[in-house]
N, C-alpha and C positions, 0 to 999 in steps of 0.2 A: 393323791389323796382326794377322794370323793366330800363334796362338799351336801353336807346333811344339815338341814335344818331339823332341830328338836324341840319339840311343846309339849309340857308334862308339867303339872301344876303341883305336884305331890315332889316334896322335897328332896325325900329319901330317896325316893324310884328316880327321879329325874338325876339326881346324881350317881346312882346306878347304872343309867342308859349313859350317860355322858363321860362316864370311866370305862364303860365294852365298845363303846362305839370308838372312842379315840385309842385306845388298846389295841384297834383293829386296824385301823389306818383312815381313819375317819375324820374330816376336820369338821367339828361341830361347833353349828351357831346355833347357841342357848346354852342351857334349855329357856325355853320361854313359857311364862304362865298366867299371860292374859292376851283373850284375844283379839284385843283392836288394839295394842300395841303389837302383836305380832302380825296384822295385814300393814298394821303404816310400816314395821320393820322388814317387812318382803317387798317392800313395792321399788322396782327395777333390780332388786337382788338377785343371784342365781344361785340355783341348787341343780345338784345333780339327782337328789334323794332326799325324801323327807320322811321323819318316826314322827307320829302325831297322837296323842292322846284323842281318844273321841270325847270325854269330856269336860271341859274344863274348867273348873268351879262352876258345872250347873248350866255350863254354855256350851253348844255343839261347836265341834273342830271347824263344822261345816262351810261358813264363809273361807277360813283360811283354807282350806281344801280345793273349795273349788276354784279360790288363785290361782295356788297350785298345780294343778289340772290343768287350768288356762294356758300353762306356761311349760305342760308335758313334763314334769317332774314326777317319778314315780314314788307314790305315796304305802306307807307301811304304817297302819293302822296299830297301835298299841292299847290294847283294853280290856278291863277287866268286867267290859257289860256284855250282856246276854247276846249273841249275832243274832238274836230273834228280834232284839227290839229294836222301834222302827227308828231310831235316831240312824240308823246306818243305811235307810231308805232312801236318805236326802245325800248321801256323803258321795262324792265322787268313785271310783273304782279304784280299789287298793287291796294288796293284800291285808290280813287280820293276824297281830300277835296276839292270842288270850294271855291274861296276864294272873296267875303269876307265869316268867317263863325265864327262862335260864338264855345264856348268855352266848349259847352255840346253837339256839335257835332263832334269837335274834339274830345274828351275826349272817348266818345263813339264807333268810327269809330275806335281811337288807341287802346281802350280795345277789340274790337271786334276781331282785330287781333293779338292779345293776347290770345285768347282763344283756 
């Protein structure tokens, strides 16, 4: 069971992701929807994989991302903003779900970077 961290500030979709990811064999920590409680809640933690909203109440994924990264955990970007806009200039290197997306492209995109 891959361990996924999830951050998704939006109630409905976060428990969305959190019902296809453990559906799949996913053991997930969260979903989480703030972000400096989710850098003090990663700090010595391990993931294998992380789904991360790019923004979250108005705040970039970005600090928590580039822990992340620090830490070689492959990152799967969940978002329903524009890949043009420059919030994703700062983000570390992840695949991109647009959102809205169904549950066998998720699934797919996370297993991809798994591999």
């Amino acid at each position: 069971m891959p361990k996924c961290l999830l951050v998704e500030h939006d109630p409905l979709i976060a428990t969305d992701l959190y019902m296809m990811l453990d559906d799949n064999g996913y053991q997930v920590d969260g979903p989480h929807g703030d972000i400096k409680a989710v850098l003090s809640h990663i700090d010595g933690a391990t993931y294998e994989i992380a789904a991360l909203d790019v923004n979250i109440m108005g705040e970039s994924i970005g600090p928590v991302a580039s822990e992340l990264a620090r830490k070689d955990v492959p990152i799967v970007y969940i978002s329903g903003t524009d890949p043009e806009d420059p919030i994703f200039s700062d983000l570390p290197k992840g695949d991109l779900l647009p959102k809205p997306f169904n549950e066998s492209d998720l699934i797919t995109l996370m297993d991809k970077n798994l591999a």
